[in-house]
C-alpha positions as CSV (number, residue, x, y, z in Angstrom):
1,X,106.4,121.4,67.2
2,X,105.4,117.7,67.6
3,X,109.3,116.8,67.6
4,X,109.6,119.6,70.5
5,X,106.7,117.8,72.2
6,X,107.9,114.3,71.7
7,X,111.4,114.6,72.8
8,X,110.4,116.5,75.8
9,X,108.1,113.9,76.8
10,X,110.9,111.1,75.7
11,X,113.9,113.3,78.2
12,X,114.5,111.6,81.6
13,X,116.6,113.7,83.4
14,X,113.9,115.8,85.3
15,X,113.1,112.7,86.5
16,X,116.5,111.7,88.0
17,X,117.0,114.8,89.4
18,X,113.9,114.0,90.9
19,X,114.8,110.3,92.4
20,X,118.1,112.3,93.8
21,X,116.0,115.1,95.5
22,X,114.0,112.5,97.4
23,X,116.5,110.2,98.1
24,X,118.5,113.0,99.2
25,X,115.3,114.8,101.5
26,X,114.6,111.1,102.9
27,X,118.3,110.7,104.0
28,X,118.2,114.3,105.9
29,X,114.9,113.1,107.1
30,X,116.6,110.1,109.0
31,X,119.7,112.5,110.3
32,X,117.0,114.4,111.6
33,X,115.8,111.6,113.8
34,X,119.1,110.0,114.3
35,X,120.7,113.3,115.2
36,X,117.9,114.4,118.0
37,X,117.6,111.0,119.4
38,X,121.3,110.7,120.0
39,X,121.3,114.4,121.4
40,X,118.9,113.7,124.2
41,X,121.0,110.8,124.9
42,X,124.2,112.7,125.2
43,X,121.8,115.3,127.2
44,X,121.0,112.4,129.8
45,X,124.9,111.5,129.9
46,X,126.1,114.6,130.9
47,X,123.2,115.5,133.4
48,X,124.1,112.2,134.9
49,X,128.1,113.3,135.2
50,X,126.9,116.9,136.3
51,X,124.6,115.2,139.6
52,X,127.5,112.9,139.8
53,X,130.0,115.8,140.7
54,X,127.8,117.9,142.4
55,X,127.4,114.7,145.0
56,X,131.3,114.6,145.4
57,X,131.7,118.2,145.7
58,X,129.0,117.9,148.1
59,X,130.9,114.7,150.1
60,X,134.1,117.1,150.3
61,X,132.7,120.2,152.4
């Protein structure tokens, strides 16, 4: 039983799954951020185009 005991205490690989699941949650975390900033700026892009051709379609009548 102490052997059972001693060579799960001695077994690292819990523990790299481990580093790999936070690594892994702290990349998606940055996406996250990334990926909402750059959508509000793509948001602000085509609002811009839209008020863009609504003034020329409004120049035409």
């Amino acid at each position: 039983m102490r052997n059972v005991i001693a060579g799960f205490l001695r077994d690292e690989n819990g523990a790299t799954a481990i580093e790999y699941a936070l690594i892994t949650a702290l990349i998606g975390t940055g996406l996250i951020f990334v990926l909402q900033s750059l959508g509000q700026t793509v948001a602000g892009l085509f609002t811009n185009i839209g008020r863009a051709l609504d003034d020329v379609v409004l120049r035409m009548r």
